[in-house]
C-alpha positions as YAML, in Angstrom:
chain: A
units: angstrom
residues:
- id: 1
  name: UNK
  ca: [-9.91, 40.42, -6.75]
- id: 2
  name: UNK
  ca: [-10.01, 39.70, -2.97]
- id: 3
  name: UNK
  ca: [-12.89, 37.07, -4.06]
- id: 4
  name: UNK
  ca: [-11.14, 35.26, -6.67]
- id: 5
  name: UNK
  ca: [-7.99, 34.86, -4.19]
- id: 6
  name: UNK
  ca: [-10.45, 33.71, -1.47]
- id: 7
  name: UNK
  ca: [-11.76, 31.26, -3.81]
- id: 8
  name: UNK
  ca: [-8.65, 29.96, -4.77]
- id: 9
  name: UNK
  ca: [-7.27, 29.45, -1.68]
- id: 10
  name: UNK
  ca: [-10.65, 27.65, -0.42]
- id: 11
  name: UNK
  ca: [-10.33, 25.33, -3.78]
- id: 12
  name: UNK
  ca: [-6.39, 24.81, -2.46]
- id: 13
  name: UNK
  ca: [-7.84, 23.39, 0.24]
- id: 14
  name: UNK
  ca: [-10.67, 21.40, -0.63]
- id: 15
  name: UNK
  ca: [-8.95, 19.73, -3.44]
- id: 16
  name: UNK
  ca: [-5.58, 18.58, -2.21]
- id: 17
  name: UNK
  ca: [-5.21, 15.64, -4.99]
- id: 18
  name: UNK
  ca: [-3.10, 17.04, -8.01]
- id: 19
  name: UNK
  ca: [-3.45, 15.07, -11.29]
- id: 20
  name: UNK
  ca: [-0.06, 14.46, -12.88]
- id: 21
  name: UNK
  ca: [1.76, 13.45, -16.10]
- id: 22
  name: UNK
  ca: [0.44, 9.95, -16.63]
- id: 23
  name: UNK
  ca: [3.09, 6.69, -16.88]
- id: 24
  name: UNK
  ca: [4.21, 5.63, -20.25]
- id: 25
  name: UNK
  ca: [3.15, 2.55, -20.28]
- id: 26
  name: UNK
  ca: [-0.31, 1.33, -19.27]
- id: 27
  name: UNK
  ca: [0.00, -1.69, -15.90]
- id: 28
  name: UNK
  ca: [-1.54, -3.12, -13.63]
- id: 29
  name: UNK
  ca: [0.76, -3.94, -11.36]
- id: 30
  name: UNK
  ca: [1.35, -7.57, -9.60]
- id: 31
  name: UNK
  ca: [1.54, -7.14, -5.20]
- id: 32
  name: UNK
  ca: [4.58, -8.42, -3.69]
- id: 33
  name: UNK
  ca: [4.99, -10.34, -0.72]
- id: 34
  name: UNK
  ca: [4.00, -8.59, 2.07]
- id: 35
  name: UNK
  ca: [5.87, -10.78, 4.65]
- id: 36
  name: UNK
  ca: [9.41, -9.34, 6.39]
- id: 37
  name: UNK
  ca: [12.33, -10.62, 7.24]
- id: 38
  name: UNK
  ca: [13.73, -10.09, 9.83]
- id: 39
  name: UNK
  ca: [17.07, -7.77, 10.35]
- id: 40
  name: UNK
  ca: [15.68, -6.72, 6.62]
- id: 41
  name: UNK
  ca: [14.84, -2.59, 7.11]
- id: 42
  name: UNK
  ca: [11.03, -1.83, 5.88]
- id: 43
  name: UNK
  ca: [10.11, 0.64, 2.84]
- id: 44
  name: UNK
  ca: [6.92, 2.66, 3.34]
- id: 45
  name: UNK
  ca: [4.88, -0.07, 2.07]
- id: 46
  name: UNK
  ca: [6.37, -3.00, 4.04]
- id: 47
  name: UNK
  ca: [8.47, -4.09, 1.55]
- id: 48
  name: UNK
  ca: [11.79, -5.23, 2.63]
- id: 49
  name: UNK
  ca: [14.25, -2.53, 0.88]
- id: 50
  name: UNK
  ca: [16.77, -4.42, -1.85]
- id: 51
  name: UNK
  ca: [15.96, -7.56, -0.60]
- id: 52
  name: UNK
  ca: [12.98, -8.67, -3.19]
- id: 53
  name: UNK
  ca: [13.84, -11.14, -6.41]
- id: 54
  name: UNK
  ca: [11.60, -11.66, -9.35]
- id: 55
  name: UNK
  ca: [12.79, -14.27, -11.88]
- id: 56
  name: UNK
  ca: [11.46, -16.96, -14.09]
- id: 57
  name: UNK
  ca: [14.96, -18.72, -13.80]
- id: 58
  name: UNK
  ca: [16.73, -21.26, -11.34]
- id: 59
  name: UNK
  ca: [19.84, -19.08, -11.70]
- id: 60
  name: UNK
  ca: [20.70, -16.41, -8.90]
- id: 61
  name: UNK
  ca: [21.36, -13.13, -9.65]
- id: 62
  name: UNK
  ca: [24.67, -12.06, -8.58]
- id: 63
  name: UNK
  ca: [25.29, -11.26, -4.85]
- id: 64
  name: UNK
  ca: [22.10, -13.68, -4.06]
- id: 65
  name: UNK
  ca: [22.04, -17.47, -3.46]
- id: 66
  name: UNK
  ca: [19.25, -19.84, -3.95]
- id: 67
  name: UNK
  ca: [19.02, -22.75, -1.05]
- id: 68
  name: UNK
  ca: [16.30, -24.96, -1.77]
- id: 69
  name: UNK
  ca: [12.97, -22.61, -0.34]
- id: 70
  name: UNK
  ca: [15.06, -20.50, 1.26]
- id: 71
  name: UNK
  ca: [16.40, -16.93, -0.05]
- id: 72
  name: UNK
  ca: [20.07, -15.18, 1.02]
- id: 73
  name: UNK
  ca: [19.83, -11.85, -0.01]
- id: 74
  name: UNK
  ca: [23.08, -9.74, 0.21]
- id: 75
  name: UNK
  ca: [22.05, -6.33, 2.05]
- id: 76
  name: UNK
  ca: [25.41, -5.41, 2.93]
- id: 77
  name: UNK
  ca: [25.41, -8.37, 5.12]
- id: 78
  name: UNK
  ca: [24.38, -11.47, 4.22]
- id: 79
  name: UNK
  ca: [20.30, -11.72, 6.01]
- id: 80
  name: UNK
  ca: [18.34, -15.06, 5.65]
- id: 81
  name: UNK
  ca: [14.33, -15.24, 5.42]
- id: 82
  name: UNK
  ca: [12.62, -17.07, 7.88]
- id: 83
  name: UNK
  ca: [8.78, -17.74, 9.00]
- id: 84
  name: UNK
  ca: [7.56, -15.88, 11.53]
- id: 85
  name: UNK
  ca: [4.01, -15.71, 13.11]
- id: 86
  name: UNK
  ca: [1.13, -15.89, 10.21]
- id: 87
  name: UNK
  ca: [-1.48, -13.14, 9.92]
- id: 88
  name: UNK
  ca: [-4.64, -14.17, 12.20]
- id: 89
  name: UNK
  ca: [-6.40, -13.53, 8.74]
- id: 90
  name: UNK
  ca: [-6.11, -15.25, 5.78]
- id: 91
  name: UNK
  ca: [-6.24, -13.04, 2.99]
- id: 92
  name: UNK
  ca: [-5.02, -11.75, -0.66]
- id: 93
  name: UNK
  ca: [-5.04, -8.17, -2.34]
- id: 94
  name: UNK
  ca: [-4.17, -6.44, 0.90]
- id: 95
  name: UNK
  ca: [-2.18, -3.14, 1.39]
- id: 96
  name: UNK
  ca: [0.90, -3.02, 3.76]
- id: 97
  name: UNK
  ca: [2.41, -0.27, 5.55]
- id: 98
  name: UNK
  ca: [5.17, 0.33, 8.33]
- id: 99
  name: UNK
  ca: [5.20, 3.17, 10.72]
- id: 100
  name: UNK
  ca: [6.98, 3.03, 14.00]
- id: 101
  name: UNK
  ca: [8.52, -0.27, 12.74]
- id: 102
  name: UNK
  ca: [5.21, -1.95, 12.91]
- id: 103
  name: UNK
  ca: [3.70, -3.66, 9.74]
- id: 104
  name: UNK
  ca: [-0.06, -3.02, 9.00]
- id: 105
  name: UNK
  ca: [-1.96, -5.14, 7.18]
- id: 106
  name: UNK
  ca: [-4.78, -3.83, 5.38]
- id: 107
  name: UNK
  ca: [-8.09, -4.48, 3.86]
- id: 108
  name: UNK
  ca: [-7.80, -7.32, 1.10]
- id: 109
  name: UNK
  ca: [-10.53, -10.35, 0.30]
- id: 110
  name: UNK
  ca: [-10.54, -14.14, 1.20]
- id: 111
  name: UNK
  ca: [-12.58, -15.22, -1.28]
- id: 112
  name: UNK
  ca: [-13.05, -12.77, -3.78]
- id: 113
  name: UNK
  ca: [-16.66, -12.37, -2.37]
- id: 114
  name: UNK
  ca: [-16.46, -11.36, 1.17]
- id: 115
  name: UNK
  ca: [-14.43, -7.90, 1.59]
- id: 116
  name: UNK
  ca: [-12.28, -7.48, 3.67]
- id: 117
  name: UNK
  ca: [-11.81, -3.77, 6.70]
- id: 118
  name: UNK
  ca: [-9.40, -6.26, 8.82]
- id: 119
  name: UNK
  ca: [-6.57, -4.52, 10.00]
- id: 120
  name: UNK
  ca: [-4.06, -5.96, 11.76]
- id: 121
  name: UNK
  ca: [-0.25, -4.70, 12.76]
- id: 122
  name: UNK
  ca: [2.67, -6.96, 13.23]
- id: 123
  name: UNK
  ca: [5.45, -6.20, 15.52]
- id: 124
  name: UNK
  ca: [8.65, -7.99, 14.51]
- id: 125
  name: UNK
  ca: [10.18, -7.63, 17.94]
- id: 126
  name: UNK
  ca: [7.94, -9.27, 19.85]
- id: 127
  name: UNK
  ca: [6.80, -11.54, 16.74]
- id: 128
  name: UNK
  ca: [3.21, -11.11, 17.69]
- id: 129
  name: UNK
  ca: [0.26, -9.65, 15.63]
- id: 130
  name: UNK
  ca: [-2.47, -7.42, 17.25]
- id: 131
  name: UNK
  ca: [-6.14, -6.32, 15.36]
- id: 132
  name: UNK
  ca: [-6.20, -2.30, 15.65]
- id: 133
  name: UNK
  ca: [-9.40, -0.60, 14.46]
- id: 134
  name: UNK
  ca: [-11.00, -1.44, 11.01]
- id: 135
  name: UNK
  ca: [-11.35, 0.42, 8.19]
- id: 136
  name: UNK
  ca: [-14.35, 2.98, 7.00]
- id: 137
  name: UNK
  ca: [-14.52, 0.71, 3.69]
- id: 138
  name: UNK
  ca: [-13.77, -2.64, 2.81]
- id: 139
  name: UNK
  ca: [-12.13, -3.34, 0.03]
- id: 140
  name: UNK
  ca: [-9.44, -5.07, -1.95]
- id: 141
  name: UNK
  ca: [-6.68, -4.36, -4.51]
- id: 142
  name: UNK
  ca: [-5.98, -0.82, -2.80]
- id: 143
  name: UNK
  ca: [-3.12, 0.78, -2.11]
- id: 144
  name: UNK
  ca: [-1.33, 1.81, 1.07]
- id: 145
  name: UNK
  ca: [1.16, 4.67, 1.69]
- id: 146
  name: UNK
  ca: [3.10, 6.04, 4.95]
- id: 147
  name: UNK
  ca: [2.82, 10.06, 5.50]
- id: 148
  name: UNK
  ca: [3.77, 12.05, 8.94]
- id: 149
  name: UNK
  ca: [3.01, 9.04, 10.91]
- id: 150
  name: UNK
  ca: [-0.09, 8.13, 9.45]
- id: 151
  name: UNK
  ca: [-1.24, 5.17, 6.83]
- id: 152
  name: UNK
  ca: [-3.43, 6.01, 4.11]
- id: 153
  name: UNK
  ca: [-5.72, 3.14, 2.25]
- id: 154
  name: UNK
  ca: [-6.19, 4.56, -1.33]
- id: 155
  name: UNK
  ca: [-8.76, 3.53, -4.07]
- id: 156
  name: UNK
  ca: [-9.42, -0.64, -4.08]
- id: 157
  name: UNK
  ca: [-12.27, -2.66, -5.23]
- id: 158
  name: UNK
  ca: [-15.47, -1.99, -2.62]
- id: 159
  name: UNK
  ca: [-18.89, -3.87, -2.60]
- id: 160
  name: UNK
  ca: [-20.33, -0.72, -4.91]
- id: 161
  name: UNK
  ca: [-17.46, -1.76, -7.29]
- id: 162
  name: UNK
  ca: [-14.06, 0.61, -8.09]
- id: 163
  name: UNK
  ca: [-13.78, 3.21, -5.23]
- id: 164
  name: UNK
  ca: [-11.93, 6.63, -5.30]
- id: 165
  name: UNK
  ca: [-11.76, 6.53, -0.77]
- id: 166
  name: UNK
  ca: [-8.94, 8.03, 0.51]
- id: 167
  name: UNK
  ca: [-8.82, 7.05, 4.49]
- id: 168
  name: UNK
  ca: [-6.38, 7.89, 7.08]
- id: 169
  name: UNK
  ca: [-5.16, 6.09, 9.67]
- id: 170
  name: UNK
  ca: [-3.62, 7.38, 12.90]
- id: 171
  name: UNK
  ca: [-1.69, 4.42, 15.01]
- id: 172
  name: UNK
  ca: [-1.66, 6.69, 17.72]
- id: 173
  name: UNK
  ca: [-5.71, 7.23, 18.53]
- id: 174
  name: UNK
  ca: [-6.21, 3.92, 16.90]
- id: 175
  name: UNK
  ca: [-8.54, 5.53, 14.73]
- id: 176
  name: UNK
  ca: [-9.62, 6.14, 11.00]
- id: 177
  name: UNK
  ca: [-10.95, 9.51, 9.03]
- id: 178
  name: UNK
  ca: [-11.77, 9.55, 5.45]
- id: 179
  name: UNK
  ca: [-10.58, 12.08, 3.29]
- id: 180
  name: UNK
  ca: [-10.74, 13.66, -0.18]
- id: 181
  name: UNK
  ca: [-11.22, 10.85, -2.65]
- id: 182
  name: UNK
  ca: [-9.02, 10.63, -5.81]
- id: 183
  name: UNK
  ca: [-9.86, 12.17, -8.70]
- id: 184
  name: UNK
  ca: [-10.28, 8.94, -10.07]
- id: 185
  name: UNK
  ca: [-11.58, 5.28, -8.57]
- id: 186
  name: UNK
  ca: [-9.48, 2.15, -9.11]
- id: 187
  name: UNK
  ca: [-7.85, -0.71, -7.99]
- id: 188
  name: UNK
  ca: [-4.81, -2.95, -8.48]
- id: 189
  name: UNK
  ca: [-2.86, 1.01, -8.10]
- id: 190
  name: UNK
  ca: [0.60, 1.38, -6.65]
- id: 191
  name: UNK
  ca: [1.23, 4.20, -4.27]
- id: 192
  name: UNK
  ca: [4.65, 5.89, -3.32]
- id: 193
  name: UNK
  ca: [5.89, 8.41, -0.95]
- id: 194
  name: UNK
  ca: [8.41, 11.71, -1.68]
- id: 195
  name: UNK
  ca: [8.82, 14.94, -0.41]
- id: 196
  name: UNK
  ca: [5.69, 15.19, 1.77]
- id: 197
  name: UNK
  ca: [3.48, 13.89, -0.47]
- id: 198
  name: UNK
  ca: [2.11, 10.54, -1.72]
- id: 199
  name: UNK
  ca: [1.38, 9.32, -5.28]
- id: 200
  name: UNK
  ca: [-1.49, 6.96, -6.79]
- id: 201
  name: UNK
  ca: [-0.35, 5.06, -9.52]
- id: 202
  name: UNK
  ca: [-1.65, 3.06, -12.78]
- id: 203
  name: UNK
  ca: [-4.49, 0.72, -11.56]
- id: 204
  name: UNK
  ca: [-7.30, -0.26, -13.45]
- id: 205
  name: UNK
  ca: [-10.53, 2.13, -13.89]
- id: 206
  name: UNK
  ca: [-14.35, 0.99, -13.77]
- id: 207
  name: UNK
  ca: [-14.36, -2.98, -13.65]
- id: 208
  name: UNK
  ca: [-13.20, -4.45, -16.50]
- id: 209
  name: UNK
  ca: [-11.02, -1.36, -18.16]
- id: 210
  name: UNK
  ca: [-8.06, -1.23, -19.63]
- id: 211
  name: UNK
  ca: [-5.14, -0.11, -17.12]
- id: 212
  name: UNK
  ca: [-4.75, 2.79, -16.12]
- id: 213
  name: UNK
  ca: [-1.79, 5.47, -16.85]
- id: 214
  name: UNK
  ca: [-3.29, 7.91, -14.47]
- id: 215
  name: UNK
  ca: [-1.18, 9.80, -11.77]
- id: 216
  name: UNK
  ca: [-1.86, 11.75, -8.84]
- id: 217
  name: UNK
  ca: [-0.93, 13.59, -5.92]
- id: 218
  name: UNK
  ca: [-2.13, 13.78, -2.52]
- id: 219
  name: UNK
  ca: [-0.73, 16.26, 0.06]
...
C-alpha cells in the first residue's frame, strides 16, 4: 500500500497537466489585437477587458461609436484608442501577457519562415518598450497565460513542426524554465486563467489537422 500511495503522489507531481471535457465545437481560434489602450485595464492575456468589437457591419453596437479609424468604447467612461509606441519587432502569431501592468510580447513569426523567441515588454506609463530575455523555443501561433506572477508560452508551431513546450517566465530574474509539456502539441490554442490554474484550449493538432476540441489543465 505505502508503494502505490508513493507512486501516486510522485505521478501527482510529475504530471501536473489534467486532460478535461473537450469544447463542443471544434475552432481554431482567430488572435486579437494585441495593442492597449490606454486608461483601458488589461486581462491576463493583454487584452483590453470589454473594450474589443468584432463586426462585419458599419453599424455600432449600442454604447459604442464609430469615428472614422478611431474606436469609443464605453467602459463605464467613455476611453478613446490611440497609437502609442510600435513593437521594435515586426511580427504576427504572437502571444501577449500582462503582469505587473507590463505587456509582454511573445514569440510569433515575420515571415512565416523565420521563428520568432523575441520577447519584448511594453510599459504603458512610460510608453517605452524594452527586450527581456528570449524564449527556450521559438515558435508561433502559441498561447500565453498569467499565473502567480509568472507568463507561461504554451504549445505553438516550432521549426520541428506542432510543439507540446510549456515554458515559464519569471519577470523578476528575467529568466525562462521549461516545464511539463501538454499532453498534446498544437498551435493556433487559446489559453485562460481561473482558480490557480491555467487552461489550453482547441488549437489545431499535427500540421494540417482538423481543430482541435482538446482541453487541459496546468497547475
Amino acid at each position: 500500500m505505502k508503494v502505490a500511495l508513493a507512486l501516486l503522489a510522485a505521478l501527482a507531481i510529475a504530471l501536473p497537466w489534467s486532460v478535461m471535457a473537450r469544447q463542443s465545437s471544434q475552432r481554431v481560434p482567430i488572435a486579437p489585437s494585441q495593442e492597449s489602450a490606454e486608461g483601458i485595464s488589461l486581462g491576463g492575456a493583454g487584452v483590453p477587458q470589454g473594450a474589443m468589437i468584432l463586426t462585419k457591419t458599419e453599424v455600432a453596437p449600442p454604447g459604442y461609436t464609430f469615428t472614422g479609424l478611431d474606436v469609443l468604447a464605453r467602459t463605464g467612461t467613455s476611453q478613446s484608442w490611440r497609437t502609442r509606441a510600435p513593437m521594435p519587432t515586426a511580427r504576427f502569431y504572437l502571444a501577449a501577457a500582462s503582469v505587473d501592468g507590463k505587456v509582454y510580447a511573445i514569440g510569433g513569426t515575420a515571415d512565416t519562415i523565420q521563428i520568432l523567441d523575441v520577447v519584448e515588454r511594453y510599459d504603458p506609463a512610460t510608453n517605452t518598450w524594452t527586450t527581456v530575455a528570449p524564449m527556450l523555443t521559438p515558435r508561433w501561433g502559441l498561447a500565453a497565460a498569467t499565473l502567480s506572477g509568472k507568463i507561461y508560452a504554451i504549445g505553438g508551431a516550432a521549426a520541428t513542426g506542432y510543439t507540446a513546450a510549456l515554458e515559464e517566465y519569471d519577470p523578476a530574474t528575467d529568466s525562462w524554465i521549461p516545464r511539463a509539456p501538454m499532453p498534446t502539441a498544437r498551435a493556433y490554442l487559446a489559453a485562460a486563467t481561473l482558480n490557480g490554474k491555467f487552461y489550453a484550449i482547441g488549437g489545431q493538432g499535427v500540421s494540417g489537422s482538423m481543430p482541435l476540441t482538446k482541453l487541459a489543465s496546468f497547475a
